[in-house]
N, C-alpha and C positions, 0 to 999 in steps of 0.2 A: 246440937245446941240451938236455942232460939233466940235469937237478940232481939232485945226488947226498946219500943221506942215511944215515943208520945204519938207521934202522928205519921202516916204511910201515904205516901201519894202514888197510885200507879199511873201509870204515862203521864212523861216528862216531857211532856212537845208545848205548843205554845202558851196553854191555859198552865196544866200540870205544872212546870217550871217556876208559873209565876204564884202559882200555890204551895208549892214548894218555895220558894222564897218568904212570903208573907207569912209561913206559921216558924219557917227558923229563926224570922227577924222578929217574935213575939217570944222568943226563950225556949219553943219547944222543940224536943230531940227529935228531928226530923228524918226520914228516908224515903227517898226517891227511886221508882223504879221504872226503869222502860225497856222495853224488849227488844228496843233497836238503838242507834246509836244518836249523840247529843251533838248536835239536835240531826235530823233524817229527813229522808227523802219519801216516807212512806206513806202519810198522812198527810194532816190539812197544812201543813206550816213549814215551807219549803217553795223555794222558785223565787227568792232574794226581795220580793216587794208585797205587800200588801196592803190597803188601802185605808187612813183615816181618814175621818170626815166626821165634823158636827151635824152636817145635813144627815139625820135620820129617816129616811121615805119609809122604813118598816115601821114604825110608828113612833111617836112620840116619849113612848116612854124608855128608849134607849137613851135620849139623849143625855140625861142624868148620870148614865153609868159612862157613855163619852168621855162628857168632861171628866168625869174622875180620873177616867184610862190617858187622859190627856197629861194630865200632871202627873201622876205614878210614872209616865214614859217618861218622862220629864226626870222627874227624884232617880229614874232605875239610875240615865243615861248622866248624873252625875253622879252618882255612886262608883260606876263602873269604868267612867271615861271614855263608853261608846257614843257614837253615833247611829240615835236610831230610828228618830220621828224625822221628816223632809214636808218643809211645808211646800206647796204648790199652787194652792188652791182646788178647789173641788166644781166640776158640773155634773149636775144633774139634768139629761135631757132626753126628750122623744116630744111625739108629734102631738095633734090633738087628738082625745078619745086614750091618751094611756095617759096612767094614772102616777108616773112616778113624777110628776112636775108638779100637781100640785097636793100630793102625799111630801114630799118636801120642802115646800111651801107652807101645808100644816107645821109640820113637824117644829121648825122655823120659830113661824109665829106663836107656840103652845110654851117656848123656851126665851122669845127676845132675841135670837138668833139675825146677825144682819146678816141681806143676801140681796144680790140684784137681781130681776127677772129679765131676762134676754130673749131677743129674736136671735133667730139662727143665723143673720148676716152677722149682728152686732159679735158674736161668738169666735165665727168663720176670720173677723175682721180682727179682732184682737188676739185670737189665737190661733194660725194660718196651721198648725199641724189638724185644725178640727176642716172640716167642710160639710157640714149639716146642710141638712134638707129643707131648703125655704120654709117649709111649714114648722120646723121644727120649735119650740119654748125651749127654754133654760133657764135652771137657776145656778146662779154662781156665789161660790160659799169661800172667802178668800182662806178661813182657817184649813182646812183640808189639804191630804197631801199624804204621804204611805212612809211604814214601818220598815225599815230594815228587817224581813222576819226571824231568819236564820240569826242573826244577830241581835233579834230581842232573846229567842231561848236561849242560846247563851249567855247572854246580858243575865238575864235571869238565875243561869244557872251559879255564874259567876255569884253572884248576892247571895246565892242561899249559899253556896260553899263558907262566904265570907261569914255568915251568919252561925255555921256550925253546922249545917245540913250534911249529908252523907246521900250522893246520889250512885245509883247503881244501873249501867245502861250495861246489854246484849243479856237481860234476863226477863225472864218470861215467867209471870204467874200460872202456877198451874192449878189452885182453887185457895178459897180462903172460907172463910168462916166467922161466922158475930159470936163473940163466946159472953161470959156475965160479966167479963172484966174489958170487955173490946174487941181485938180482931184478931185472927191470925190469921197471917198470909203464907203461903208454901210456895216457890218458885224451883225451876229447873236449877238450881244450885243453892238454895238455906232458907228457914223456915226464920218468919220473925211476926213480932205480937206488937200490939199500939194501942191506944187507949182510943184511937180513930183511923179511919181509912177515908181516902178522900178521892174517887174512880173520876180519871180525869183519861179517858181513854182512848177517846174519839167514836171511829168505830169498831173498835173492839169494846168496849161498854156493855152490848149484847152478849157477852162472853162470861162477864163479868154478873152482872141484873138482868137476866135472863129476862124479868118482867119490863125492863126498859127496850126487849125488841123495837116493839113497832114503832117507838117514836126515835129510834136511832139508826135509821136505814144508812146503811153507807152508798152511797153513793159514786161515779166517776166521772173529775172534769179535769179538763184539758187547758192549759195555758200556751200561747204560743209568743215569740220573738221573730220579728219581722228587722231587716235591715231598711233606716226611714232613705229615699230618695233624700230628702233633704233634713239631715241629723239636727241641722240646728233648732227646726220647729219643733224638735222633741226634746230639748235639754227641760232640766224641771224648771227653772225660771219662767220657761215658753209656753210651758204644755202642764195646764192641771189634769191630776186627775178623774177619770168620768165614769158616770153607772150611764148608762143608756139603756132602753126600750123602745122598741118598734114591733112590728110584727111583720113579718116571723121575726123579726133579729132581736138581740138585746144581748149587752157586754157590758163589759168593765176595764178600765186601761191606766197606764201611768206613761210617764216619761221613761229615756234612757235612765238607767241604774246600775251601775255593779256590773253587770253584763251583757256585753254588746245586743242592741236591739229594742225596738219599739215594740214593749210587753202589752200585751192585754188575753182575754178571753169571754168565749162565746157563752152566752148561761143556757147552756143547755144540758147541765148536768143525767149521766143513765144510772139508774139503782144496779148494783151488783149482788151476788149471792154471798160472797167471802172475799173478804179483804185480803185476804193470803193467796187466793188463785186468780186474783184478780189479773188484766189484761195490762199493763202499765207500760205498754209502747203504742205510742198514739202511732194513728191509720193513715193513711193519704187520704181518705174522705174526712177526716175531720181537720187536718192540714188545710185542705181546700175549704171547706167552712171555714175557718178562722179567716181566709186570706181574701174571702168576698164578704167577709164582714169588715177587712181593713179597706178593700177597694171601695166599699159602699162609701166610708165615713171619714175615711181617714187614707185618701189615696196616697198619700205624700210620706207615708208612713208601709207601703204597701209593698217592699223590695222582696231581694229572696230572702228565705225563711233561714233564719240565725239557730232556733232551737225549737225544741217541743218538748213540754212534759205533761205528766198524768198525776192529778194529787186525788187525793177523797176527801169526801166532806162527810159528814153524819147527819142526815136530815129529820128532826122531828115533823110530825102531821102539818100542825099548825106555820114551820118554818119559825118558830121564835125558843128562846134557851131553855133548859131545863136544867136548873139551877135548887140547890137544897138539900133535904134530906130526905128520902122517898119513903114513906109510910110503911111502917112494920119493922124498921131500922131506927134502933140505938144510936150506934156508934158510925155512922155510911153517911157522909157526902157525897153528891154525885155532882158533876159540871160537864153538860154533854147537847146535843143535839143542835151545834153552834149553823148547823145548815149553810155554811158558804160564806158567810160574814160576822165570823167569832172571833179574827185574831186581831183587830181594832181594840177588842174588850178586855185583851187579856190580863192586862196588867189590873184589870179594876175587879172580872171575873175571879181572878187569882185571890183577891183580896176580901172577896165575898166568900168565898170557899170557905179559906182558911178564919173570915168569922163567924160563919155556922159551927165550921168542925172545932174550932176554938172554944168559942163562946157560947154557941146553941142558938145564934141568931145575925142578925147582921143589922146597921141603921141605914144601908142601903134599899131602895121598894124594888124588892125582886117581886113581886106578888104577879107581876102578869109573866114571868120565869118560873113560878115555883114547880118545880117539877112532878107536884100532885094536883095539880090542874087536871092532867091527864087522867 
């Protein structure tokens, strides 16, 4: 038998969820599927923190879909009664000759965005868990500050259930098909039809739109937890969180959270062949990268190592979203290529999704996302 629905979303991880949510909270008979469990460890959205910020240094025209994703976090976490935006504030910083200081400084002024520009004493001085490099700038954005992740997808999931949704996790599509009526999907356990599919996949997406390969590389990067020498310059009060650049180095970090340890990681993501045979026990060489990239910048924060894990990201060419409906496709939403800094969006990505697949459009400017760019 084939049950039949309005709309299919496969993968249910951080985007998936909140597109799922947004087409059940519009009336329509919704079904969620993921191949692994709600939410997981397998993908981009897992390791308990992930980072908001207004400061956009990828370009300016994120910051629009920001702010949206800032109040949808907002409406989820009263809907649900979680807790899951932690404001902090945000820095953005490296030395002179790289470009993320004053790529976030545009970004800034293109929105009315307040923010201070900092030397790296004034930084150091006000925020003793940092210890920047004399030469270093900074901008400081006080809205900024990270998501509870694991607890946005549920957040999420929680709302679509509320809304009538039907999600189904440990199942696995094994193809589908655009027919004259929509779609039909076949999983390793029942076949079912929508008038929409909406491929929220990460990277398995190439599984999926086989024509979206090359802009959905999966990728593998590493997070680590460090125990700080001194805990209290890492509480969130103390310690915003940061994108850094240097060369060679460049990271990202937050405060203590949820679990013991001063989180961050190195960007130095490596492209893999298959997300299933993937390697997802970090090395003792990238242990030691991470722990001279805290001793570099963040000595005080530099103990022994609390944890490690291994996420993926999906990276398109360009590093910016791929977002729509991809040419040659009726009834296919696609929301993919989020490169390492997609789960900021998701609440507002989610919401995009589901007004393409909804409506056939959306009043958000996805146009530098649109996923036929490509």
């Amino acid at each position: 038998m084939t049950e039949r629905y309005d709309a299919i979303v496969v993968g249910v991880g951080g985007v998936g969820s909140a597109a799922t949510y947004h087409l059940a909270d519009r009336g329509l008979d919704t079904l969620g599927i993921e191949r692994y469990d709600i939410p997981h460890t397998m993908g981009s959205s897992h390791g308990s923190t992930r980072i908001i910020r207004r400061v956009q240094h990828e370009g300016p025209a994120y910051v629009p879909l920001v702010e949206r994703a800032y109040e949808l976090w907002r409406d989820l976490e009263a809907r649900t009664g979680r807790d899951l935006l932690h404001v902090t504030g945000s820095v953005h910083t490296g030395p002179p000759g790289t470009s993320v200081v004053g790529d976030a400084r545009e970004a800034c002024d293109a929105h009315d965005i307040p923010y201070e520009t900092l030397a790296a004493e004034a930084v150091n001085e006000r925020f003793p868990g940092y210890d920047l490099p004399e030469s270093f700038r900074a901008v400081y954005q006080p809205d900024g500050g990270f998501l509870d992740c694991e607890q946005g997808t549920i957040a999420h999931v929680e709302a679509a259930h509320g809304a009538g949704a039907t999600v189904r996790a440990r199942e696995r599509v094994v193809d589908w098909s655009e027919t004259t009526d929509g779609v039909r999907v076949r999983t390793d356990k029942g076949r079912y039809a929508a008038d929409e599919l909406v491929v929220t996949a990460g990277p398995w997406t190439r599984e999926l739109l086989p024509e979206l390969a090359p802009e959905t590389v999966p990728v593998r990067a590493v997070m680590a937890w460090l125990q700080p020498d001194r805990p209290e310059w890492f509480t969130p009060d103390r310690f915003p969180v940061f994108v850094l650049r240097d060369e060679p180095s460049g990271g990202y970090g937050f405060p203590r959270h949820d679990v013991p340890g001063f989180k961050f990681g190195v960007s130095d993501p490596s492209p893999v062949a298959d997300p299933e045979t993937m390697d997802r026990e970090p090395t003792r060489a990238e242990e030691e990268i991470h722990r001279r990239f805290a001793e570099r910048y963040f000595p005080s924060g530099a103990g022994p190592t609390v944890g490690l894990t291994t996420c993926l990201w999906s990276m398109s060419d360009d590093e910016h979203f791929l977002l729509g409906r991809p040419e040659g496709y009726d009834a296919v939403t696609v929301g993919a290529g989020f490169s390492g800094h997609g789960f900021k969006f998701a609440s507002a990505t989610g919401e995009v999704l589901a007004d393409v697949a909804a409506e056939g459009g959306t009043d958000h400017d996805i146009e530098p996302f649109d996923v036929n760019r490509i």
